[in-house]
N, C-alpha and C positions, 0 to 999 in steps of 0.2 A: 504493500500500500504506500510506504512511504517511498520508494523507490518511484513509481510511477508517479504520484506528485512532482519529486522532484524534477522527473525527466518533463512532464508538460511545458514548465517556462522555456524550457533548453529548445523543445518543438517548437514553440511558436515563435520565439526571435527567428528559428532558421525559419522556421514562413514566412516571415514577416521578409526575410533577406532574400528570398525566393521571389516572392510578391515585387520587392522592389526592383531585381534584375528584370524582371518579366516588364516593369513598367519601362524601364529605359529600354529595353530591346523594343517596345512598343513604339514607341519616341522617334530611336533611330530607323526606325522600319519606316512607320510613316513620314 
């Protein structure tokens, strides 16, 4: 239980880092 708490923050900054390559490749796309 505690284990998987911890890792959720860890996922979501890398989403968050994900989400934001994805916008600048959108940027430079169009």
């Amino acid at each position: 239980m505690l284990e998987m708490e911890r890792r959720q923050p860890q996922q979501r900054e890398k989403m968050v880092l994900v989400t934001a390559l994805i916008d600048d490749w959108r940027l430079e796309l169009l």
